[in-house]
N, C-alpha and C positions, 0 to 999 in steps of 0.2 A: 605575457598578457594576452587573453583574447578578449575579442570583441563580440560580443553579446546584442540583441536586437531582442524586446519581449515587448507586450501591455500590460500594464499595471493599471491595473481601476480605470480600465478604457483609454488612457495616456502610453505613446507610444515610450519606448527607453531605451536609447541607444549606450552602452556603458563599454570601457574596457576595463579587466576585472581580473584577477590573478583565477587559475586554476581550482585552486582552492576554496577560494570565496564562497559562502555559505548564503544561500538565498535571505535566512534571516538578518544575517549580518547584513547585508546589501541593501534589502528593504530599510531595515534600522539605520546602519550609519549610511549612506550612498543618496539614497531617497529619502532620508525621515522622516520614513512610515512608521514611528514606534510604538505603533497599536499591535504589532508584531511582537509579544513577548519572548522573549529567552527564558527557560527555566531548568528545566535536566540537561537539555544540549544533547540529548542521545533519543530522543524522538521516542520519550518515553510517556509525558506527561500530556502532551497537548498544547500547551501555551503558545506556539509558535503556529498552530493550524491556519492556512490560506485553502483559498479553491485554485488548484492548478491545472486548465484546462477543464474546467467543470468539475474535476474534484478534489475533494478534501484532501491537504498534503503537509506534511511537518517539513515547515522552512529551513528548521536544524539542521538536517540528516539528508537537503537536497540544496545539489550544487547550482547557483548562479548561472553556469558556465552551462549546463544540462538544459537552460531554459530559454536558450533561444529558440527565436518562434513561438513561444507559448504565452500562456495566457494567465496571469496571476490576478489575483482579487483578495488583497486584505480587509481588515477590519471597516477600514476606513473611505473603503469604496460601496459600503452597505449605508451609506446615508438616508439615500433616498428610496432605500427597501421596502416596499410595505411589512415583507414577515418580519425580517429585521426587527421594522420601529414595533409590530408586535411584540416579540419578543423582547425587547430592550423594557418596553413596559412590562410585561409580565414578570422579569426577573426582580424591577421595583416592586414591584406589588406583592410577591410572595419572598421577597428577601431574598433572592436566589445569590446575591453577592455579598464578601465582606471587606478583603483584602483589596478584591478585584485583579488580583494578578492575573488567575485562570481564564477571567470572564469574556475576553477579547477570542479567543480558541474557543468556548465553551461556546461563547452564542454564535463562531463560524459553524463549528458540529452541528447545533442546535438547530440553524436552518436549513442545511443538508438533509437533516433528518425531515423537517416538516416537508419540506419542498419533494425530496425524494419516497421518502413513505407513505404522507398521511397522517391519518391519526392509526395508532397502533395501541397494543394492551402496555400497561406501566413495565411489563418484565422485560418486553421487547425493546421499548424508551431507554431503559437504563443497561441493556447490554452495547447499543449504539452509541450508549454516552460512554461506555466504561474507559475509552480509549481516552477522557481526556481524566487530568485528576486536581482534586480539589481540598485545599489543605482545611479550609474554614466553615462550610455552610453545613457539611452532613449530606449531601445531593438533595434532600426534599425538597427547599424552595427550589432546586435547579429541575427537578423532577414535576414537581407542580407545575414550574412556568413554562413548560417545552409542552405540557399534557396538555394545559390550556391552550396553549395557540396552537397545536396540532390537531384539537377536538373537533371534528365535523369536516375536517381537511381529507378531499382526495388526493394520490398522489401526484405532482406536477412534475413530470424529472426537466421537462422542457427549461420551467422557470427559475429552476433549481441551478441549471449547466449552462442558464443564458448570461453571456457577459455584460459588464456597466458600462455605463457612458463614462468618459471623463470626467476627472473628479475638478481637473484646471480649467473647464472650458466656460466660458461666458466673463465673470467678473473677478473668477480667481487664478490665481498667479501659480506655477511651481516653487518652492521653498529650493533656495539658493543650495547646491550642494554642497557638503557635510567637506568644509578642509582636507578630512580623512580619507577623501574620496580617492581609490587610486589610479581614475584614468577618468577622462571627458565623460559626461554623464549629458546626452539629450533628450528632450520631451516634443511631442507633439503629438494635436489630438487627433486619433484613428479609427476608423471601423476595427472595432475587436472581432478577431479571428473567430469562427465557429470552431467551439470545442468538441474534443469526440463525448463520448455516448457507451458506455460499456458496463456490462454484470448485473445481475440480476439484485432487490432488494436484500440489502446485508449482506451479499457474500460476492467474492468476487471471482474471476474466472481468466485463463489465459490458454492457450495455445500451444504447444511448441513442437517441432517439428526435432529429430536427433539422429542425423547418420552415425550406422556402424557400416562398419567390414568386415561383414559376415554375411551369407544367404540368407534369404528372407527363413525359408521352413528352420534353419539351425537357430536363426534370433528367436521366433514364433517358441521353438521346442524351449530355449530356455527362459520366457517371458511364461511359458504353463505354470514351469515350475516353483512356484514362491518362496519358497526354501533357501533355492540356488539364490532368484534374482533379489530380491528382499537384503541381503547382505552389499550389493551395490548402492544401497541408500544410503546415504552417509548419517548415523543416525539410528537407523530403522532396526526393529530385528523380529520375529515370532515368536509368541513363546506357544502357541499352540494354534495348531489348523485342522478341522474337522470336516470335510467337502468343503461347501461355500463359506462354513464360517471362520473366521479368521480372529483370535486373538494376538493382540502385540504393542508393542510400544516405541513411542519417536523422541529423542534426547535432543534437548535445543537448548543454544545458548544463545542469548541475546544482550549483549554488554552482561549489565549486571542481574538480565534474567533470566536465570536458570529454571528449566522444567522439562520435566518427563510426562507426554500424553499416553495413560494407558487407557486401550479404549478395542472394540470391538469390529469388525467388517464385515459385509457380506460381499464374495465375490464370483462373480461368473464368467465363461469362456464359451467362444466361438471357433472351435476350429475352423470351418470351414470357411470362416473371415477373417482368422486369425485376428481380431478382434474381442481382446479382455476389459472388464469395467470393475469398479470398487467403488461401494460408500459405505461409510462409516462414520465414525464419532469418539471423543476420547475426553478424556480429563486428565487437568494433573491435580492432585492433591494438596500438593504445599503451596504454589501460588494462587490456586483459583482457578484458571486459565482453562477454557475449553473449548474444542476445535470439530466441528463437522463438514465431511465433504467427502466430494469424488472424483474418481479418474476414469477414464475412460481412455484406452489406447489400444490403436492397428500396427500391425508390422505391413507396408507395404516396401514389395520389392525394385531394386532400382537398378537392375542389372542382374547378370548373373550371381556376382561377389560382393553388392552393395546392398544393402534395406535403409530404409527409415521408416521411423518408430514415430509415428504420428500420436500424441498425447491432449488430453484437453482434462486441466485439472479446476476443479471449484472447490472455494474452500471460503468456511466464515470463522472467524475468531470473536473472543469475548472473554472478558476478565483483562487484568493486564498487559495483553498479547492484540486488543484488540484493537491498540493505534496502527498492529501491521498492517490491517484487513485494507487499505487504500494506500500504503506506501509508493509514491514513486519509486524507487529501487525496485520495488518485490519483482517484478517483470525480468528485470535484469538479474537480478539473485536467481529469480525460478531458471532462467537462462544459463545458468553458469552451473545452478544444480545438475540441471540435465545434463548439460557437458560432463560431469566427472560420471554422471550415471553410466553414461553413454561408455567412457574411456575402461570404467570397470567392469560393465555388459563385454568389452570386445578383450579384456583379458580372461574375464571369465571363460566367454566360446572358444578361445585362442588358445588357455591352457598359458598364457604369458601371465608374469606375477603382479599381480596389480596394483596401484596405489598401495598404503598401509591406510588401511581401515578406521576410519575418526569412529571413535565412541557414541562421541556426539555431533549432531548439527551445528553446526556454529554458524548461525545467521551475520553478525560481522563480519566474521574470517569471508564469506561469501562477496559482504558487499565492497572489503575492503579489496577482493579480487577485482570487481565491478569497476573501482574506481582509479585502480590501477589499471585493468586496462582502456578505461577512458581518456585517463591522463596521456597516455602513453600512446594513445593513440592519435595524438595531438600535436605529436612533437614531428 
């Protein structure tokens, strides 16, 4: 068991919680908060969308156990919302519901978007929604009712990423916990934590720093050459390079979604900073899905025998990929990527035999790494 400390809709929650335990599940049975839907369970669909630390995060596919200190905000803590109860109108009004399963995720998205964007043109509207999905309405009343309450809106990221009050405080009680609970469950009302602040509209952005062991100029010399390092991408491959312009394609599996972005770059080098950059863009065909973004990365030296590979990558999704674009995991995933980048970079300089080559990216197999070694690092 470990023991967990978060805020839920401004209520403190002290719980002990198996490893395992899945934030939605917790919310639902632990808290019964079940304005938190469950739908695909692979953080495919949306129904399970909270704000975690001021942003939008699928409950499914993040652990309980990852969320202490932090700060969640379901459905049910948007009462006293202004956009909110906009929006909660607007979707009556233009029919934007039918089942209502999706709508509790749809209207969390929905004010992410107003709060964080503005108002935007309909094309931009409906690639920010594509990450959640809807089995009954067709998106238009969901598209009308987010246009309407976004219409004349600048954007607030402040009101967007600020947390609620207590949803127990004055004359209401917490709901007695759930039999199924597997460890002492406490509340009490608290100052919510200031959340962070990060990425720029629709796309998101990270960091990451990756020692080799190799000399700065030997890493630089095989970071020129895109041929060689392009094959360390687990995934990645060219099919064609002409100076700065770069054609090629990236294989990705994500549970049950498969795609290949084929798609264009332009890229350029700094010898003398040893400092390379790339943006680009892609599509896949069969699913929809399509990805724009860039890199930018230094080789700085850290010793004689040491570099790191200083990286800072931005990237937006859209079509059915586009619930990754604010995953919690992805940070960690992008993190673990680099890691084998890194391990194949230093066999490639080394001339030592490297990993065996995946075909594809396997975004799972990644996080399933993530979460072994979190687990494991627990024990």
């Amino acid at each position: 068991m470990t023991q967990v400390s978060m805020t839920v809709n401004g209520d403190a929650v002290v719980a002990d919680v198996e490893p395992r335990t899945l934030l939605a599940d917790f919310l639902r049975g632990e808290l019964q908060l079940t304005g938190t839907h469950l739908g695909c369970e692979q953080g495919v669909c949306g129904a399970c969308t909270v704000v975690l630390d001021g942003k939008i995060q699928r409950a499914c596919i993040t652990f309980a156990a990852d969320c202490n200190g932090a700060n969640v905000t379901t459905i049910e803590g948007f009462d006293d919302d202004p956009t909110m109860q906009e929006l909660r109108e607007a979707f009556s009004e233009h029919h934007a519901l039918q089942c209502g399963f999706c709508t509790p995720g749809m209207l969390t998205t929905a004010r992410d978007i107003v709060l964080r964007l503005g108002e935007i043109d309909e094309r931009a509207l409906r690639e920010e929604l594509s990450g959640n999905l809807c089995r009954c309405t067709g998106y238009v009343g969901i598209v009308a009712a987010v246009k309407k309450v976004a219409t004349g809106k600048k954007p607030d990221v402040a009101a967007a990423v600020a947390p609620v009050v207590g949803i127990f405080e004055g004359s209401r009680t917490p709901p007695a916990p759930s039999p199924a609970t597997s460890g002492p469950v406490t509340r009490t009302s608290v100052p919510a934590m200031a959340p962070s602040v990060g990425g720029s509209a629709g796309s998101t952005s990270i960091e990451e720093r990756v020692r080799v062991a190799a000399p700065a100029e030997q890493v630089w010399s095989l970071l020129s050459d895109l041929r060689r390092v392009v094959p360390c991408v687990p995934g990645a491959e060219i099919t064609s390079l002409d100076g700065e312009d770069l054609v090629g394609k990236v294989r990705i599996a994500l549970g049950p979604i498969k795609v290949t972005f084929n798609g264009q770059a332009k890229v350029g080098m700094d010898p003398s900073k040893r400092e390379g950059w790339l943006t680009g863009r892609g599509r896949d065909a069969g699913q929809g899905s399509s990805a724009e973004g860039s890199a930018r990365w230094t080789v700085i030296a850290d010793g004689a025998s040491v570099s790191v590979i200083a990286v800072v990558l931005t990237w937006k999704l859209s079509g059915p990929l586009a619930q990754f674009n604010r995953a919690g995991l992805v940070h960690d995933v992008v993190r673990r990527l680099a890691a084998t980048f890194a391990e194949n970079l230093e066999a490639a300089i080394t001339g030592a035999a490297p990993p065996r080559r995946k075909a594809t990216l396997s975004g799972f197999g990644l996080i399933w790494s993530v979460i072994k070694a979190r687990l494991f690092s627990r024990k």
